[in-house]
C-alpha positions as a printed NumPy array, in Angstrom:
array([[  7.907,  25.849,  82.502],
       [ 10.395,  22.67 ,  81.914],
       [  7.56 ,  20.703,  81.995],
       [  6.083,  22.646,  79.009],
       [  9.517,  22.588,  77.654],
       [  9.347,  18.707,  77.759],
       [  6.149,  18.276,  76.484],
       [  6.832,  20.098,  73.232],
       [  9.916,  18.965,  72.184],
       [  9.939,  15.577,  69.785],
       [ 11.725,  12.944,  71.798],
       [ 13.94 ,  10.342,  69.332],
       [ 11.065,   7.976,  68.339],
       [  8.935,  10.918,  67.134],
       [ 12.14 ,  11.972,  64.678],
       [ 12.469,   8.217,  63.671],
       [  8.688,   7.814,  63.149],
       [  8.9  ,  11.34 ,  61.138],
       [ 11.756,  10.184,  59.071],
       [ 10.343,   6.862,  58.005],
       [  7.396,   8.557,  57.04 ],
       [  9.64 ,  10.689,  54.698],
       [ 11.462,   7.366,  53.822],
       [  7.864,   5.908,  52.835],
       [  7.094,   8.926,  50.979],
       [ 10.189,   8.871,  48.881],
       [ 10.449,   5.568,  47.825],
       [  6.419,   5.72 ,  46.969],
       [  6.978,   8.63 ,  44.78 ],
       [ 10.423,   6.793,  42.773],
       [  8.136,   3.721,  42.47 ],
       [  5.462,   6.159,  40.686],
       [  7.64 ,   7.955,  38.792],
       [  9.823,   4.193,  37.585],
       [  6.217,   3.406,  37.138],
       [  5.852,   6.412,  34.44 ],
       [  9.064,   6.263,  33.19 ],
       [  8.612,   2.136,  32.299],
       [  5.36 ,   2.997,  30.467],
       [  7.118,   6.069,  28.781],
       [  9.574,   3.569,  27.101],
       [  6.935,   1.265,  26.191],
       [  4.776,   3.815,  24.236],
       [  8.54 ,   5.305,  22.747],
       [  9.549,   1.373,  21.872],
       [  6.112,   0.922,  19.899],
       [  6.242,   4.608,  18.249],
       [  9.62 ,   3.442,  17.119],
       [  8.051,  -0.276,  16.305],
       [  5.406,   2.051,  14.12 ],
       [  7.583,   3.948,  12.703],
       [ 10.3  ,   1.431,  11.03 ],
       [  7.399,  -0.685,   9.979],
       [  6.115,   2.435,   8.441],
       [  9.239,   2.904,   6.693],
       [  9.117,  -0.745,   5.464],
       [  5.819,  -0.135,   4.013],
       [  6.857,   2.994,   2.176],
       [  9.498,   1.263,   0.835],
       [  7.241,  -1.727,  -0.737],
       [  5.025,   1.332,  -2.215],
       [  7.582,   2.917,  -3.447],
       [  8.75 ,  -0.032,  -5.087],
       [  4.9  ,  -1.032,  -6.288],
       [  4.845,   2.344,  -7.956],
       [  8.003,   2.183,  -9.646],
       [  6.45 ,  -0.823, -10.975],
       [  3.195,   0.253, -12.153],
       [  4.637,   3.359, -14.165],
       [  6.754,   0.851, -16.121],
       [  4.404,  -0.791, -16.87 ],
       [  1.714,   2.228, -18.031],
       [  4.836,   3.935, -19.759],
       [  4.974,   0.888, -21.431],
       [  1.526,   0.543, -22.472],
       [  1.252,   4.056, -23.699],
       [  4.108,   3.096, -26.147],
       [  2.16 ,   0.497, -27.24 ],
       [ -0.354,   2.262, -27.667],
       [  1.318,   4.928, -29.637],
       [  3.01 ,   2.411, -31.953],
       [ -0.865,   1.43 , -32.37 ],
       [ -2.047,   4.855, -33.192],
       [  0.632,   4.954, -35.544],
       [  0.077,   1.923, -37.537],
       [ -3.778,   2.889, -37.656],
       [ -2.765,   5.906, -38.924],
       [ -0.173,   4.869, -41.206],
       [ -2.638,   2.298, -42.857],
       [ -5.188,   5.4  , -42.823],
       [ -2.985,   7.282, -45.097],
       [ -2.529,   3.94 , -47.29 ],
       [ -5.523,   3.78 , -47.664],
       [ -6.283,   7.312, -48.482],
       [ -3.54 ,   6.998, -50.773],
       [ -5.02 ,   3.57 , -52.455],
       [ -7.902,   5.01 , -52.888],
       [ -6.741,   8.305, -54.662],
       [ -4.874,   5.543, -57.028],
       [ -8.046,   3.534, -57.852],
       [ -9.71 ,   7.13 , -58.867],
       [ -6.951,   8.239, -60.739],
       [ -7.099,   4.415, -62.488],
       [-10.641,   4.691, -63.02 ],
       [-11.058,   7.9  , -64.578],
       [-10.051,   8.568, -68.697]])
């Protein structure tokens, strides 16, 4: 029966082989999970990358739009003045004409 006893019982280099295996095993899994951490701040560094440049970009629009409704507000005062000459020298002319008739007749 001690014999039995003997044979079943882990002698010291079992534990040590038993806890460098757990050793191995720990420091495999922090290398994978420094591993997904590392690429986790990559992808968050170029979402951040993206995202000022986006912000950049928005700002250069925003500015490009600003700039192109000053200018169409100004060409639809232009145009306006236009429409209102053309009609002003429509009424003139109306008017001119109503004269010449009024001149021409007895």
């Amino acid at each position: 029966a001690s014999e039995l006893r003997g044979s079943v019982e882990p002698d010291s280099s079992t534990d040590m082989n038993l806890e460098a295996i757990g050793r191995e095993r720990l420091l495999a899994g922090l290398v994978r999970e420094r591993e997904v951490c590392q690429s986790a701040l990559e992808q968050l560094e170029y979402t951040v990358t993206q995202a000022v440049e986006a912000k950049a970009l928005a700002g250069q629009l925003r500015v490009q739009l600003a700039r192109a409704v000053e200018k169409e507000t100004a060409a639809v005062s232009l145009a306006r003045r236009g429409l209102h000459a053309a009609a002003a020298r429509l009424v003139l002319s109306v008017l001119y004409s109503r004269a010449l008739l009024l001149d021409v007749r007895p």
